[in-house]
C-alpha positions in Angstrom: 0.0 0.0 0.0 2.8 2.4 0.6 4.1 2.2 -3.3 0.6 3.8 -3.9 1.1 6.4 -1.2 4.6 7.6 -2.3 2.9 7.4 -5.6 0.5 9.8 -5.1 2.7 12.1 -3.1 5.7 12.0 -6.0 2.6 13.3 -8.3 1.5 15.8 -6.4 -0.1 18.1 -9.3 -1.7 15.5 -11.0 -3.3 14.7 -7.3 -4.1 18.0 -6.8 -5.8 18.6 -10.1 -7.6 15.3 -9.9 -9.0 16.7 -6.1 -10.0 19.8 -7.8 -12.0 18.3 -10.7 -13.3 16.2 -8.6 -14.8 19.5 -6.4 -15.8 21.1 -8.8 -17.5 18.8 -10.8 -18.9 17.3 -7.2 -19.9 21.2 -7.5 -22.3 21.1 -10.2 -23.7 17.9 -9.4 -24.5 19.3 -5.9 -25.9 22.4 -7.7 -28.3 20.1 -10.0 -29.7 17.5 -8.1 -32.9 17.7 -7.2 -33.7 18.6 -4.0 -36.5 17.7 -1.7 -37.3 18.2 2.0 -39.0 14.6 2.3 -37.5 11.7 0.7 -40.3 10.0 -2.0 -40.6 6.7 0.0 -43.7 5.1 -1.7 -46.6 3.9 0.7 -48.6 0.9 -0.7 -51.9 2.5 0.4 -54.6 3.3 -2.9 -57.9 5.0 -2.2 -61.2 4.6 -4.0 -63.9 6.9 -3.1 -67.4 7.6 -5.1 -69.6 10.6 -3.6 -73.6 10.6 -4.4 -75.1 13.7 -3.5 -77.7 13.7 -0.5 -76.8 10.2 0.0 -77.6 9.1 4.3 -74.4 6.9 5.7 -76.5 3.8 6.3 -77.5 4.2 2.3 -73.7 5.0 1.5 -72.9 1.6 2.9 -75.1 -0.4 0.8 -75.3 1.5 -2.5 -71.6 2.6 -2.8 -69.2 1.0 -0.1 -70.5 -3.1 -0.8 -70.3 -3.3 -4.7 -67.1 -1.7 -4.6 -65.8 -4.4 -1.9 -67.0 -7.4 -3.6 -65.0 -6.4 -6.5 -61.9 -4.8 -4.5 -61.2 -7.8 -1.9 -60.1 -10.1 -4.9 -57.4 -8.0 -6.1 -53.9 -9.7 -6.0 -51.6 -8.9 -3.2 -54.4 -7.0 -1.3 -53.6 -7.1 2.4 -55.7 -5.4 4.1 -59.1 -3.2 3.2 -61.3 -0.9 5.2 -64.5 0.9 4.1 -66.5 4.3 5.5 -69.4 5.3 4.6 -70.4 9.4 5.0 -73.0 11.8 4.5 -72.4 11.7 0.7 -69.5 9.8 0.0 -68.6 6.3 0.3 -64.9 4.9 0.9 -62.6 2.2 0.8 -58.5 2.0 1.9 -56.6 -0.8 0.2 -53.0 -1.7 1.9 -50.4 -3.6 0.3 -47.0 -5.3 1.2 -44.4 -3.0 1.1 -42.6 -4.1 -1.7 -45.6 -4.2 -4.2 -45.5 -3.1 -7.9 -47.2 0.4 -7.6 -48.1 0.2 -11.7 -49.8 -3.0 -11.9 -51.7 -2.5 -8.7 -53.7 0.4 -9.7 -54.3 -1.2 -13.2 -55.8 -4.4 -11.1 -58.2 -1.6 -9.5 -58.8 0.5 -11.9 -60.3 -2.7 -13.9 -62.3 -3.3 -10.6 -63.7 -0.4 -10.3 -64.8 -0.2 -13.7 -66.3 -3.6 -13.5 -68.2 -2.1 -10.1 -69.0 0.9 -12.2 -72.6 -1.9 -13.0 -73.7 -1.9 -9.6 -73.1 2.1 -8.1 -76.3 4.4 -8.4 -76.9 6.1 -12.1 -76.7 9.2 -10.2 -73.4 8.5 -8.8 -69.8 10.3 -9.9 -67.2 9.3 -11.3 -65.4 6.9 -8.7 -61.8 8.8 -7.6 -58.8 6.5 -7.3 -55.7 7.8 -5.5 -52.2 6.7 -4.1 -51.0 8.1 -1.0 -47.5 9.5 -1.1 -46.2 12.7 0.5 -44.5 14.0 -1.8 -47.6 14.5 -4.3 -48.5 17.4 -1.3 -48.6 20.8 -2.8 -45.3 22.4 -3.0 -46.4 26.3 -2.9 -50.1 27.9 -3.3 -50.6 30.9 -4.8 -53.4 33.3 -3.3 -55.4 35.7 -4.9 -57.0 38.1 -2.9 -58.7 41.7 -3.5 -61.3 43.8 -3.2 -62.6 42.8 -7.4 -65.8 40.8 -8.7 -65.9 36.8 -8.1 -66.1 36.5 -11.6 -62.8 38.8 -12.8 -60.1 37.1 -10.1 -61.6 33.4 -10.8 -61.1 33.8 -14.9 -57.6 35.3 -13.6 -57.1 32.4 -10.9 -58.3 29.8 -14.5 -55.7 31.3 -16.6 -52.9 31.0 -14.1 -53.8 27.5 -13.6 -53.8 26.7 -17.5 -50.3 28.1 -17.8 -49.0 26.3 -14.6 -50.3 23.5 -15.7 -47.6 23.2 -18.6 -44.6 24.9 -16.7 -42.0 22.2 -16.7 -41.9 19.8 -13.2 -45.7 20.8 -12.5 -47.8 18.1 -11.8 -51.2 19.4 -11.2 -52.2 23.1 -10.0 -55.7 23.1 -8.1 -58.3 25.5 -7.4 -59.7 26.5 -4.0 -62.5 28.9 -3.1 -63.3 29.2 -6.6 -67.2 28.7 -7.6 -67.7 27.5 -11.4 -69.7 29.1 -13.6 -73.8 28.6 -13.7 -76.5 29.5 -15.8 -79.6 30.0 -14.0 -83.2 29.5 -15.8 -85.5 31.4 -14.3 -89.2 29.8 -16.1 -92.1 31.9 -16.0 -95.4 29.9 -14.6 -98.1 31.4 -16.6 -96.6 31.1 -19.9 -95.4 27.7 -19.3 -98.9 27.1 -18.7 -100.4 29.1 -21.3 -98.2 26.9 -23.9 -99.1 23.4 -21.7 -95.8 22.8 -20.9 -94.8 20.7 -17.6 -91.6 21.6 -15.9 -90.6 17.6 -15.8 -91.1 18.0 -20.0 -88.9 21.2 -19.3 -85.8 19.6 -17.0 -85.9 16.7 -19.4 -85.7 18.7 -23.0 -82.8 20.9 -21.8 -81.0 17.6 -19.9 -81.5 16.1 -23.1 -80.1 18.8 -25.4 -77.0 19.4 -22.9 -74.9 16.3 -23.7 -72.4 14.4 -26.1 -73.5 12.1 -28.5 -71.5 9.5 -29.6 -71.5 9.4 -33.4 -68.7 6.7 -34.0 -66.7 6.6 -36.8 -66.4 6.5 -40.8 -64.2 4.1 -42.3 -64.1 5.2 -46.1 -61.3 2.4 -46.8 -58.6 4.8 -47.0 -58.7 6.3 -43.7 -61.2 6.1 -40.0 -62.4 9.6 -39.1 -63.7 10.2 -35.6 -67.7 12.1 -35.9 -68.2 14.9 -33.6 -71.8 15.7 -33.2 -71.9 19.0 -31.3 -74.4 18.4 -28.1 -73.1 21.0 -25.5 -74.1 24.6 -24.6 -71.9 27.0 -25.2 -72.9 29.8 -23.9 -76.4 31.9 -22.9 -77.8 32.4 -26.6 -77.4 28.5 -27.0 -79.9 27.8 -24.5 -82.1 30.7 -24.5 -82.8 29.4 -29.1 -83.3 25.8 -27.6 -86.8 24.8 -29.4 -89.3 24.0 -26.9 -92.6 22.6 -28.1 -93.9 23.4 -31.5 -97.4 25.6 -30.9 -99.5 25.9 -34.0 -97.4 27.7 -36.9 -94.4 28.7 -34.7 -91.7 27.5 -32.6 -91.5 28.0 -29.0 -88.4 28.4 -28.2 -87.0 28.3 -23.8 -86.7 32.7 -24.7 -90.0 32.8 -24.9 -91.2 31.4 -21.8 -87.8 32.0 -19.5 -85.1 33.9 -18.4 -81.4 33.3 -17.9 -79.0 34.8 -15.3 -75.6 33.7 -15.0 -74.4 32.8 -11.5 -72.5 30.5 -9.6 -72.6 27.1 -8.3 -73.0 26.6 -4.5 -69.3 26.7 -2.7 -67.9 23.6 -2.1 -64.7 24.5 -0.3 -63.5 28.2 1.0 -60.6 30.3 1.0 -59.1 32.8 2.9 -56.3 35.5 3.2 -55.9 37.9 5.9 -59.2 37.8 6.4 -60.7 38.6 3.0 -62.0 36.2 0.6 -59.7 34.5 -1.8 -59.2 32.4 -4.9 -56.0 29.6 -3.8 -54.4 27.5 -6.2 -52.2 24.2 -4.6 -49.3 23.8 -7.3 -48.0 20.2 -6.8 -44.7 18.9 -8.3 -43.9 15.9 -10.4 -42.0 12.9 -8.8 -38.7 13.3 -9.0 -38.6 16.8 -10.1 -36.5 19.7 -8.7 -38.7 21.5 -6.1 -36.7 24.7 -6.0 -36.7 25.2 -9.6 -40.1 24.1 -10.2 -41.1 27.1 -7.4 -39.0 29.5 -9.0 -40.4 28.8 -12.4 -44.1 28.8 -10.6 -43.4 32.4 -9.4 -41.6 33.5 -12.8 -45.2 32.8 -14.6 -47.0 35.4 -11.8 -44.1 37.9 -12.4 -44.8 37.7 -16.2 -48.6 38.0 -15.9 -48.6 41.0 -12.7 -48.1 43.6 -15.8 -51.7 42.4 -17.0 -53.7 41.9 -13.8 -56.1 43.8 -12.8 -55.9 46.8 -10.4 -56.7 45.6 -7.1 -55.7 42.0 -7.3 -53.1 40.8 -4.7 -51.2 37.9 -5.5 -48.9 36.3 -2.5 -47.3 32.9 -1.8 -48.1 30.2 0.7 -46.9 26.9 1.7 -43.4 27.6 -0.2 -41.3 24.4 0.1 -38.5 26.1 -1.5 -38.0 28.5 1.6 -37.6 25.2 4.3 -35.4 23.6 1.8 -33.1 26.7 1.1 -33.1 27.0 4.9 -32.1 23.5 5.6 -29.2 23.7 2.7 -27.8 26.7 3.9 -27.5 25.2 7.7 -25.9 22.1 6.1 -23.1 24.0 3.9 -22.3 26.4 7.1 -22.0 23.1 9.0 -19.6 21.7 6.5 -17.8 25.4 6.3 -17.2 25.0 9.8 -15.8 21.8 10.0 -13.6 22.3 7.1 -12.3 25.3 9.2 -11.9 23.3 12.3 -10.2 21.0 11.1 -7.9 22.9 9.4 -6.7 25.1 12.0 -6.1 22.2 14.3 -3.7 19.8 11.3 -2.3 23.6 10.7 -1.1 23.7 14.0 -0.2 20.7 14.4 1.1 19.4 11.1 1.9 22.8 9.1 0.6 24.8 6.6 1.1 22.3 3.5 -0.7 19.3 5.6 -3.6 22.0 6.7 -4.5 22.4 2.9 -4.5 19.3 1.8 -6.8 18.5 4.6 -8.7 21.2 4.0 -9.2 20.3 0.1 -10.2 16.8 1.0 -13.0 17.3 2.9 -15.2 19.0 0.4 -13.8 16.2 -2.0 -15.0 13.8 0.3 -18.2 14.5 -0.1 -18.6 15.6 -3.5 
């Protein structure tokens, strides 16, 4: 072992210029990895949960909870399942081993759900299928705030979530406190009556109109072409020329016997800032991304849009992940500072001066 020793020491500037590439490009790589304040350990928990409005607990149970168990208890490494049924909602918890295949086993419940999908209420959403992991938690929310309509600081709140949606390392950006849109048909009872028109014949003709058709597909031999058969409203006019009943030579149409007023739907969650109401949006990064540049690129799309807000509207960040993790790097580095410095002065005065450096120079090498 010694040949190697006086080997290295004989070379002493090709050891020293090895140590120094080896810092600096230890240097960039420290400067580039991602960083994250919790390490992405994957927990091999999935939830399924299915909400029916107005639904009692004791209904919940039986409508939503037990078709989805029959189908969920016979997939493959389950290990153990547990169910709640709420005002509204019904749930189920599915645990795995630890060392389960993430991929396959939310195919194998996707495919049970769908087959489940037969036996849920007709009224019932669309069931909601989710992994737990902490590090899908959001990594910074934005908050609007301001003294300005609803209307003007949720199209603002919609637009900043459309273009954080596509910054790079985003996940997912989600609203909070926001109320969609509504259109409200106010019917008038004597001319519904004067025309013999039911409000069930009513709710079912604009139901009816207000959905996609499928319309398949043409094969013309050379090429399959996907039909589109428009079936939506699109806005206020839509609805208002929808044809009603036909009376005698002429058309009813919903104009003539309504009115329309746009609103919003009742508030399903709330936010708040200092008080004043609020539009939140929860911007959550993608596994394996860099949290620190994915906030700075979050706040670098507000910066670019501030110039075009409107007067008023008050945009500050909470929940920044990037702040803790800044914090916690900058206590490790002075911790390493101070070591090297330690340690250094002490081989300096004991060894010398030459024997201080290269100590000093292999610490940091050490690491990186």
């Amino acid at each position: 072992m010694n040949w190697l020793v006086d080997w290295v020491v004989d070379r002493s500037r090709l050891t020293l210029s090895v140590i120094v590439a080896i810092i600096v490009m230890g240097t960039y790589a420290y400067m580039a990895i991602p960083k994250e304040a919790d390490p992405d350990i994957p927990i091999p928990v999935v939830s399924v949960t299915v909400f029916l409005r107005g639904v009692s607990p004791e209904d919940a149970e039986r409508l939503l909870v037990r078709p989805l168990e029959t189908q969920l208890k016979t997939v493959e490494g389950l290990k153990q399942m547990r169910s709640t049924a709420g005002l509204g909602y019904g749930g189920i918890t599915l645990e795995f081993d630890v060392n389960f295949d993430k991929e396959k086993a939310l195919s194998r419940i996707r495919d049970k759900v769908d087959l489940a999908k037969a036996d849920l209420p007709v009224d019932a959403e669309e069931p909601i299928i989710q992994e737990i992991n902490i590090a899908l938690n959001p990594s910074i929310t934005v908050v609007l705030s301001g003294d300005l309509p609803e209307r003007t600081m949720l199209n603002v709140a919609k637009r900043l979530k459309r273009q954080f949606e596509v910054t790079p390392g985003v996940l997912e950006a989600t609203l909070n406190g926001a109320r969609e849109d509504l259109l409200e048909i106010e019917i008038d009872p004597a001319r519904v009556e004067s025309y013999g028109i039911s409000a069930d014949d009513l709710f079912s003709i604009v139901r009816l109109n207000n959905q996609l058709v499928p319309a398949g597909a043409i094969d013309t031999g050379r090429g399959r072409f996907q039909v589109k058969v428009p079936g939506l409203f699109e806005t206020a006019d839509d609805v208002l020329r929808l044809p009603i009943k036909v009376s005698g030579d002429r058309v009813v149409t919903l104009k003539d016997i309504a009115t329309i007023r746009r609103t919003f739907q009742d508030a399903t969650s709330f936010s708040r800032y200092n008080g004043k109401r609020s539009i939140s949006i929860d911007v959550t990064k993608r596994i394996g991304a860099n949290i620190v540049g994915t906030i700075t690129a979050v706040k670098a799309v507000v910066e670019a849009a501030r110039p075009q807000l409107p007067a008023g509207l008050n945009i500050q960040y909470s929940g920044d992940q990037s702040y803790f993790i800044n914090a916690q790097l900058t206590q490790l580095t002075n911790a390493i500072l101070l070591a090297i410095v330690l340690v250094m002065t002490i081989v300096v005065a004991i060894l010398g001066l030459r024997s201080g450096l290269i100590t000093g120079f292999s610490i940091p090498a050490s690491f990186l």
